[in-house]
C-alpha positions as CSV (number, residue, x, y, z in Angstrom):
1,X,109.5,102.5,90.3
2,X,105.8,100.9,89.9
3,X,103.5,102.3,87.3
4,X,100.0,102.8,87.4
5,X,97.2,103.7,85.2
6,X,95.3,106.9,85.9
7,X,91.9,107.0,85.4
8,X,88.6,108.9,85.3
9,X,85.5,108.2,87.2
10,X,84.1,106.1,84.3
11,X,86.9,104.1,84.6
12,X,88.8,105.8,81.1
13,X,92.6,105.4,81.2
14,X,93.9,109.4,80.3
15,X,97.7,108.5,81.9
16,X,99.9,107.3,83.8
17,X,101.7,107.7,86.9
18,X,104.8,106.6,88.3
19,X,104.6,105.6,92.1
20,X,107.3,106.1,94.9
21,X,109.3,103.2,95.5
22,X,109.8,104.2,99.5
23,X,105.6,104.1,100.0
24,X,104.0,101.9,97.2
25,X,106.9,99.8,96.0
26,X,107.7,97.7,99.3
27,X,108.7,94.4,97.8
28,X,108.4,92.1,101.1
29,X,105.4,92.8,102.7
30,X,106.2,92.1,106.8
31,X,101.8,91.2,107.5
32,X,103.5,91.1,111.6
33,X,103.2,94.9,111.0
34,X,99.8,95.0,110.5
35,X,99.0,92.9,113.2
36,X,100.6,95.3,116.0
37,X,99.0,98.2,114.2
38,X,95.3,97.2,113.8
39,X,96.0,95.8,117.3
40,X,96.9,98.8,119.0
41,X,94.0,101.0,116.8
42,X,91.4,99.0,118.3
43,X,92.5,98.2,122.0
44,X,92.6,102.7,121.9
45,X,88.7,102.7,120.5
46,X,87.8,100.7,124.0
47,X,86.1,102.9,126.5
48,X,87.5,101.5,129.2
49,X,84.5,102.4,131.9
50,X,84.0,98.9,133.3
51,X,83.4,99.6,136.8
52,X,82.6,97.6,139.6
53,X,82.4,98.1,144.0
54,X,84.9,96.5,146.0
55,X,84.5,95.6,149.8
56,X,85.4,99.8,150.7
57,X,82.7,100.9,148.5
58,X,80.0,98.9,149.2
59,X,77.2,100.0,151.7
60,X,77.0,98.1,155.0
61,X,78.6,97.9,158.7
62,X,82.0,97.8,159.3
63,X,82.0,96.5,162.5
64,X,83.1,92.7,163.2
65,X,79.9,90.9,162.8
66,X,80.6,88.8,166.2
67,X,84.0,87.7,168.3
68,X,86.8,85.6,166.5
69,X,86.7,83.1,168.7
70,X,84.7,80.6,170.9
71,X,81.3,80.6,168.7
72,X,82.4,77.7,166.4
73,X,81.9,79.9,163.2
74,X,83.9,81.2,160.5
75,X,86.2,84.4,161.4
76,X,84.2,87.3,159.3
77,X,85.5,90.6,160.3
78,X,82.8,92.4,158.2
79,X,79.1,92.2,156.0
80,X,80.9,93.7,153.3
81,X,83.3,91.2,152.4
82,X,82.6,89.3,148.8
83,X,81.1,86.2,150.5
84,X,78.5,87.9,151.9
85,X,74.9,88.7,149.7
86,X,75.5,92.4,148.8
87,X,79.4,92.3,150.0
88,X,81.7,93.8,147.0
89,X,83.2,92.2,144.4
90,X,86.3,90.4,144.7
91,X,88.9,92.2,142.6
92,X,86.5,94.3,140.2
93,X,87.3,95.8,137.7
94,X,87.9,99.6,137.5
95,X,88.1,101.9,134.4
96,X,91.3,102.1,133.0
97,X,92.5,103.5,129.5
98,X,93.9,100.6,127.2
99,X,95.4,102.8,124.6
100,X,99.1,103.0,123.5
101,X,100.6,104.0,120.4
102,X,103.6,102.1,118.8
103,X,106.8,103.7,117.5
104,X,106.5,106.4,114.8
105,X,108.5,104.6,112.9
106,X,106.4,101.1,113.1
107,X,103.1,102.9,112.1
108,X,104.8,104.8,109.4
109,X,106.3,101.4,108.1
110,X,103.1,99.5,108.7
111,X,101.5,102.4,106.4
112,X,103.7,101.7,103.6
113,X,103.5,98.4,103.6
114,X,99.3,98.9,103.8
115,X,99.6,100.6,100.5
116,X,102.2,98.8,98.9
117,X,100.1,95.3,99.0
118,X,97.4,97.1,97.3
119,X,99.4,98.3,94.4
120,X,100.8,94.9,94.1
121,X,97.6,93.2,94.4
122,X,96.3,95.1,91.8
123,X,93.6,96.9,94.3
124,X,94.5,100.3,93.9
125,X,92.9,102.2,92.3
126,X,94.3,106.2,91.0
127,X,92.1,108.7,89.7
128,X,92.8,112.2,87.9
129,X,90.2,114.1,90.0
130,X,86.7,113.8,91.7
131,X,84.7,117.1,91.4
132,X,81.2,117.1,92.3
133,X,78.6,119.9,91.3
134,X,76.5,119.0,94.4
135,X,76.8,117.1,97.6
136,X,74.7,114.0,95.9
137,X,75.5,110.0,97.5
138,X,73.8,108.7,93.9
139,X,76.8,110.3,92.3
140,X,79.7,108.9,94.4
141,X,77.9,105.2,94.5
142,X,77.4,105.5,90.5
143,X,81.3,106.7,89.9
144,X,82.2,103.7,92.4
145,X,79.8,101.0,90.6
146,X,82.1,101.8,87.3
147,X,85.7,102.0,89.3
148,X,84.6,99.1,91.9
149,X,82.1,97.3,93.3
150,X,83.5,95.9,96.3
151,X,84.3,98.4,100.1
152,X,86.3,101.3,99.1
153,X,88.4,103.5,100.8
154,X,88.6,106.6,99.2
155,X,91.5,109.1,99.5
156,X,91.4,112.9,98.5
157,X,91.8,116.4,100.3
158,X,89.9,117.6,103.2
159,X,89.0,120.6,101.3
160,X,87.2,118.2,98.7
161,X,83.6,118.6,101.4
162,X,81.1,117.5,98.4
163,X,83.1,114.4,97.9
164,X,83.4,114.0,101.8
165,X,79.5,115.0,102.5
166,X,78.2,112.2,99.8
167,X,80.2,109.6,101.1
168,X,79.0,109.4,104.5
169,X,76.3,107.6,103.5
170,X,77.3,105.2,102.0
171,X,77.7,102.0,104.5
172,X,80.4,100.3,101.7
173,X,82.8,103.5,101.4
174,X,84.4,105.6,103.8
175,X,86.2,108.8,103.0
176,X,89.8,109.5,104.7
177,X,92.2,112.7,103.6
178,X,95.9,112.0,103.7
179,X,96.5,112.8,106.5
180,X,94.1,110.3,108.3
181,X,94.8,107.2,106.3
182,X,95.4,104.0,108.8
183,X,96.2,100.8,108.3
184,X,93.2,99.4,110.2
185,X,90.9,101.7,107.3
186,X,92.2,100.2,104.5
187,X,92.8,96.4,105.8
188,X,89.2,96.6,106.1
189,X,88.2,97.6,102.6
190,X,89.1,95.7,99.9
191,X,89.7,98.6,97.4
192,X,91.7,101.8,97.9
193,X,90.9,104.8,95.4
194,X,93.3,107.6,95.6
195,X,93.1,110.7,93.5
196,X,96.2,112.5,92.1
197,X,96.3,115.1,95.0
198,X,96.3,112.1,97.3
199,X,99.0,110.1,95.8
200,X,101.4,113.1,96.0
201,X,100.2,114.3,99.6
202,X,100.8,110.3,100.9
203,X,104.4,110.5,99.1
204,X,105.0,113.7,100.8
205,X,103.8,112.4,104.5
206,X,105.6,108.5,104.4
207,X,108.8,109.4,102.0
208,X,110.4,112.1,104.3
209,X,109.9,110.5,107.4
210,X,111.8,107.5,108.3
């Protein structure tokens, strides 16, 4: 079972915790699994609304511009076909949703080896609590100068809205409760700061469920 220190926001060791094998102590880390995850994540953020007219919605006559044969020309049967100056496209594209979502238990997997690389790696980062007086960005990029100083995803309850508020300014951090941590989110960051709450609540979610 991994250990790892817990800290406080000035970076003060005051214990330690012992991490659950299942979600933070993956040994081989399968990086295939990230792959299909971040793949899928972003081909569901497209939009999808590429549009473009084909030959039946373009305006224009239908009617066969001249006879098919005898007049030594080529055998259009109408002004809106794609060869013509304002005839429709060819195949075009239409909007279409590119989302799909792999297996439960691949994203779950995925998730646990996410987290289990940054505990090995030595980029994760536990604290005992993060209470904020005030909704205040200075704060939360002063407490994450002395933790880190590199992208951080931070980790703690929904409930905790002062630490969510001041973090949405800051372009290097993002905030995430437990329940919406992805492995696209943390690839992206190079640190990961969970509080105590968070490290029990992520146990809870990826242990359980196979």
């Amino acid at each position: 079972m991994p250990k790892i220190d817990i800290v406080n926001l000035n970076k003060e060791k005051v214990g330690e915790l012992d991490l659950n094998d299942k979600v933070f102590g993956v040994q081989e880390i399968n990086h295939a699994l990230f792959y299909e995850i971040v793949k899928a994540q972003l081909a569901s953020r497209r939009s999808g609304t590429h549009s473009a007219k084909g030959r039946s919605a373009v305006s224009g006559s239908k009617k066969k511009l001249y006879k098919q044969k005898g007049t030594g020309r080529a055998r259009h049967g109408s002004l809106r076909a794609p060869v013509f100056v304002k005839g429709g496209q060819a195949h075009p594209p239409i909007p279409r949703s590119y989302s799909y979502r792999p297996p439960r238990s691949v994203r779950l997997n995925a998730l646990r080896h996410a987290l289990s690389l940054y505990a090995k790696e030595g980029r994760l980062v536990v604290v005992n609590a993060w209470d904020l007086p005030e909704i205040k960005t200075k704060s939360v990029a002063q407490s994450l100068g002395k933790l880190t100083n590199a992208p951080t995803v931070i980790v703690d309850v929904n409930t905790n809205e002062k630490l969510r508020f001041s973090t949405n300014n800051l372009q290097s951090a993002a905030f995430l409760p437990p329940e919406g941590v992805n492995v696209y989110d943390i690839l992206r960051h190079e640190r990961l700061v969970l509080t105590q709450t968070a490290v029990k609540a992520l146990e809870q979610r990826l242990s359980a469920e196979n």
